[in-house]
Every structure is written in structure tokens, then in C-alpha cells.
C-alpha positions as CSV (number, residue, x, y, z in Angstrom):
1,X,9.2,-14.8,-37.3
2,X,9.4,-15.5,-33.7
3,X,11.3,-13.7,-31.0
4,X,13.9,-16.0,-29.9
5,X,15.1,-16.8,-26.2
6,X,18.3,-18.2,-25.0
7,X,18.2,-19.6,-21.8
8,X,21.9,-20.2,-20.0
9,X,22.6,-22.8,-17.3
10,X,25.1,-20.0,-15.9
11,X,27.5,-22.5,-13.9
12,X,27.3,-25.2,-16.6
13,X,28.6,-22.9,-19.0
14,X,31.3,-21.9,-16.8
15,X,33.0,-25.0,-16.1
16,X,32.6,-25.9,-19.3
17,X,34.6,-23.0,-20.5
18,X,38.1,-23.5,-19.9
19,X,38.8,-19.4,-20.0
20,X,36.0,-19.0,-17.7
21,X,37.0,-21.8,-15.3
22,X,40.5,-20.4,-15.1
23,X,39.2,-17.4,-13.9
24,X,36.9,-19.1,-11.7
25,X,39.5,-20.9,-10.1
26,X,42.6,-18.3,-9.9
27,X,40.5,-15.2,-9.2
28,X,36.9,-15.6,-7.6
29,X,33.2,-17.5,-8.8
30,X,32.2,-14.2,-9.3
31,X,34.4,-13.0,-11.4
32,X,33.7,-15.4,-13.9
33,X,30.0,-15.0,-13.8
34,X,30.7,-11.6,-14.6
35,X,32.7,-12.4,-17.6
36,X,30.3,-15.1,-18.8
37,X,27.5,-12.4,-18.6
38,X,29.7,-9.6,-20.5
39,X,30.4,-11.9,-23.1
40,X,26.9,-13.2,-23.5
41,X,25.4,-9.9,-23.4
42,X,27.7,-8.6,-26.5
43,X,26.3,-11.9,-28.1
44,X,22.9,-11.1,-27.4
45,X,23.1,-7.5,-29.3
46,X,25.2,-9.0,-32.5
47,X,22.1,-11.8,-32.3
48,X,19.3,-9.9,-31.1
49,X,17.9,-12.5,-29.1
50,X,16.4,-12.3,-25.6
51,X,18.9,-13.7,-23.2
52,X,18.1,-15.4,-19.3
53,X,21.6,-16.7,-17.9
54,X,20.9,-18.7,-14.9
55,X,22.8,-19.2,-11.8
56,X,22.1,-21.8,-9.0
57,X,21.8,-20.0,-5.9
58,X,19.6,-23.0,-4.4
59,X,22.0,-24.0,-1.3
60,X,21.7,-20.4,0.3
61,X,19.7,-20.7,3.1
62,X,16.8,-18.5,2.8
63,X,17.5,-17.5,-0.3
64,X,14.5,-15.8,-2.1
65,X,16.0,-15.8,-5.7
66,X,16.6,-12.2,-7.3
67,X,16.4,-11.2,-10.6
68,X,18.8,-8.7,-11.8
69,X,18.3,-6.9,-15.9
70,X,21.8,-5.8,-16.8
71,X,21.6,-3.6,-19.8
72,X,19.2,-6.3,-22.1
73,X,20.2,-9.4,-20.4
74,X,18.4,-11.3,-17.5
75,X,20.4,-12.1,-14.6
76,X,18.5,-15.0,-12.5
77,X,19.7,-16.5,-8.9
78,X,17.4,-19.5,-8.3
79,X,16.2,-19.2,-4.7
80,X,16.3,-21.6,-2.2
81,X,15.9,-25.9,-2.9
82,X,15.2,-24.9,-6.8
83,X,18.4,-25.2,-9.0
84,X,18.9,-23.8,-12.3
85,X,17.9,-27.2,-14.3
86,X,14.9,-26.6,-12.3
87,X,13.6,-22.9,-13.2
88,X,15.2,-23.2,-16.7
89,X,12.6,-26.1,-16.8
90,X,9.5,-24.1,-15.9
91,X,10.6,-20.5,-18.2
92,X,11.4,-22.9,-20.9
93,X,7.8,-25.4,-21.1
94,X,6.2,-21.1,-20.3
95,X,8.2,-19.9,-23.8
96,X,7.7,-22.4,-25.7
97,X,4.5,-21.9,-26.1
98,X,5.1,-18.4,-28.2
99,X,9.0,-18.1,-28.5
100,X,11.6,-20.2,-29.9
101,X,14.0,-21.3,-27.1
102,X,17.0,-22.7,-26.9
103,X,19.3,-23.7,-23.7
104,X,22.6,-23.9,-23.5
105,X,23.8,-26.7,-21.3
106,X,26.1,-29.4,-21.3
107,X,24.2,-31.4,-18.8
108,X,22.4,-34.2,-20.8
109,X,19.5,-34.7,-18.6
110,X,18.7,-31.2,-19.0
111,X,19.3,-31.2,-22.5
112,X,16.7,-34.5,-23.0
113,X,14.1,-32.6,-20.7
114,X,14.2,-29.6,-23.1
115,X,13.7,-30.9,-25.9
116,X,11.0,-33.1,-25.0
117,X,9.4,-29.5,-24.0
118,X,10.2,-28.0,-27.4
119,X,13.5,-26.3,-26.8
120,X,16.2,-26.5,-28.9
121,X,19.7,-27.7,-27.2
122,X,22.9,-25.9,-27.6
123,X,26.1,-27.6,-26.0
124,X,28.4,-25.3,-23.9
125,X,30.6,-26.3,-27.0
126,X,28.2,-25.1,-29.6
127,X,27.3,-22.1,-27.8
128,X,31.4,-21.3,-27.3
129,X,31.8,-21.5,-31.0
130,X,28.7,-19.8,-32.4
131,X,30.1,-16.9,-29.5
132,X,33.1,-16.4,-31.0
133,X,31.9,-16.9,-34.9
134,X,29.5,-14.0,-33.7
135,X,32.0,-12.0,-32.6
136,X,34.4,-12.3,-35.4
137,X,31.3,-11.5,-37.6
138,X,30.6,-8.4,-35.8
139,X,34.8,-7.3,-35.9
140,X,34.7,-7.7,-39.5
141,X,31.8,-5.9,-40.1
142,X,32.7,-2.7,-38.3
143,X,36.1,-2.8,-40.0
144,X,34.3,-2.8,-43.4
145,X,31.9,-0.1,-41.7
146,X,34.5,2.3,-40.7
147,X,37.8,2.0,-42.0
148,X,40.9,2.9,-39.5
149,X,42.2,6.8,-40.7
150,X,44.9,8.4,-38.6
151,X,43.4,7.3,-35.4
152,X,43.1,11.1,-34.9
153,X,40.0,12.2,-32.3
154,X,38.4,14.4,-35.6
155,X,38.5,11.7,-37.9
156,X,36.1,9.5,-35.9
157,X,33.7,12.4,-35.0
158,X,29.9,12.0,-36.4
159,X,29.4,15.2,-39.2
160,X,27.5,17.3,-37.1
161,X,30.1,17.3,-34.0
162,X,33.1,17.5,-36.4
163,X,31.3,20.4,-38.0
164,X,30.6,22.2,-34.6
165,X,34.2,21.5,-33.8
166,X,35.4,23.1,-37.2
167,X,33.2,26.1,-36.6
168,X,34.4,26.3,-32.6
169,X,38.1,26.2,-34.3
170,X,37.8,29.0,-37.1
171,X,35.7,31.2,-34.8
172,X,38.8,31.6,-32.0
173,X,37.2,34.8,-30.7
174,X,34.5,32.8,-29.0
């Protein structure tokens, strides 16, 4: 099976979002880009995907574009005069060629121009509920995993710590 790639038009996403865009709009831009990538990044380990969320950065003057890995998860700022429709273009006819790919954007233009490259499209809204779907998944199966005890620190150590601790504890002449 092939490695899969997401590829996520970052600002797209964001005001697509209404959770995102409130925070965009009563706290700061980048506060929401941080939250988009947080969220997408706990998506990318529950899917084990290769995630690329980009952001348009194409208005800063002199821009050189940057690329940032944050834990598994490619952060891109396009550089200056190309936007993020345009790079996610170019990665996307590269990928296609040996990965599946799918971008997430709402923008039907760049949805039509993926697919015609081979990608598969994913709405902000499809990607928002496949998100949390993931997430619910991933709850439920650590619940089932590791059922809640007393909440107590010894109850949730791994058996060799809890036996070092037990040993620490009934040797008090250390």
C-alpha cells in the first residue's frame, strides 16, 4: 500500500473552521495557525499519514518561504508572489507520481486542479468531520486500553517503574 500525503491549504481551512476563525478573529492569525497545526498533527499520528499544512506567506515582501518540521508535521510559508494554491500545485503533480495525495481545501478551483493531477479532494468540511471522527476513535480506544482506577500516580505506572517504586518503598533504609 502506498504512503499517503495530506496536503492542507492552511488559511482555507481556517476560515472555514468556525472554532478556528473565532480564534482568528478574537485573539491573533497566529494563534489559530497554531491550533489548526496542533489539531492536525494529533490527526496525523491517529492516521499515520504524512501531513504538509500550507500557509500563504506570498504578500511579504522578500519573503523566501521557510519550511518548519514540527514533531512529524510539515509547516510551509510560501515565499514571495507564490501562494499556497500555487506550491500545493507543484508537491501535489511531484507526489502523485508515488504517493496517494489528498488536499484539503474548500476552494473549488483548487479542488478541480487536483484532481485533474491525481489527488484526491477533501472539503474543509470533510476533513473537520473525519478530524473529529478520528479523534473520538482514538478516545475510545485508549479508554478500552486503560481503564480509569483510582486516578492514583501508582496505578498508572508501567511494571517496571511501579516495581522500582515498590522496592524504593519497602527498602526505607536507602
Amino acid at each position: 500500500m502506498k504512503k499517503e500525503y495530506l496536503l492542507v491549504d492552511g488559511y482555507n481551512i481556517i476560515h472555514a473552521w468556525e472554532d478556528l476563525k473565532k480564534i482568528m478573529l478574537e485573539q491573533s492569525l497566529e494563534n489559530a495557525r497554531d491550533k489548526l497545526v496542533s489539531i492536525l498533527s494529533n490527526y496525523q499520528g491517529a492516521k499515520g499519514i504524512e501531513l504538509i499544512i500550507v500557509f500563504d506567506a506570498h504578500l511579504v515582501k522578500g519573503n523566501r518561504g521557510n519550511i518548519e518540521k514540527i514533531g512529524k508535521t510539515y509547516v510551509v510559508y510560501t515565499k514571495e508572489a507564490e501562494t499556497a494554491d500555487n506550491y500545493i500545485e507543484r508537491v501535489t503533480k511531484d507526489l502523485v507520481k508515488d504517493y496517494n495525495v489528498k488536499v484539503a481545501t474548500s476552494d473549488r478551483l483548487e479542488q478541480t486542479i487536483i484532481m485533474g493531477a491525481g489527488a484526491i479532494r477533501v472539503s474543509a468540511t470533510e476533513l473537520r468531520q473525519d478530524v473529529r471522527f478520528t479523534a473520538k476513535r482514538v478516545r475510545k480506544t485508549i479508554e478500552e486500553i486503560k481503564p480509569i482506577k483510582n486516578n492514583m500516580l501508582f496505578d498508572n505506572l508501567d511494571p517496571k517503574t511501579a516495581k522500582w517504586f515498590e522496592e524504593m518503598r519497602q527498602n526505607k533504609n536507602m
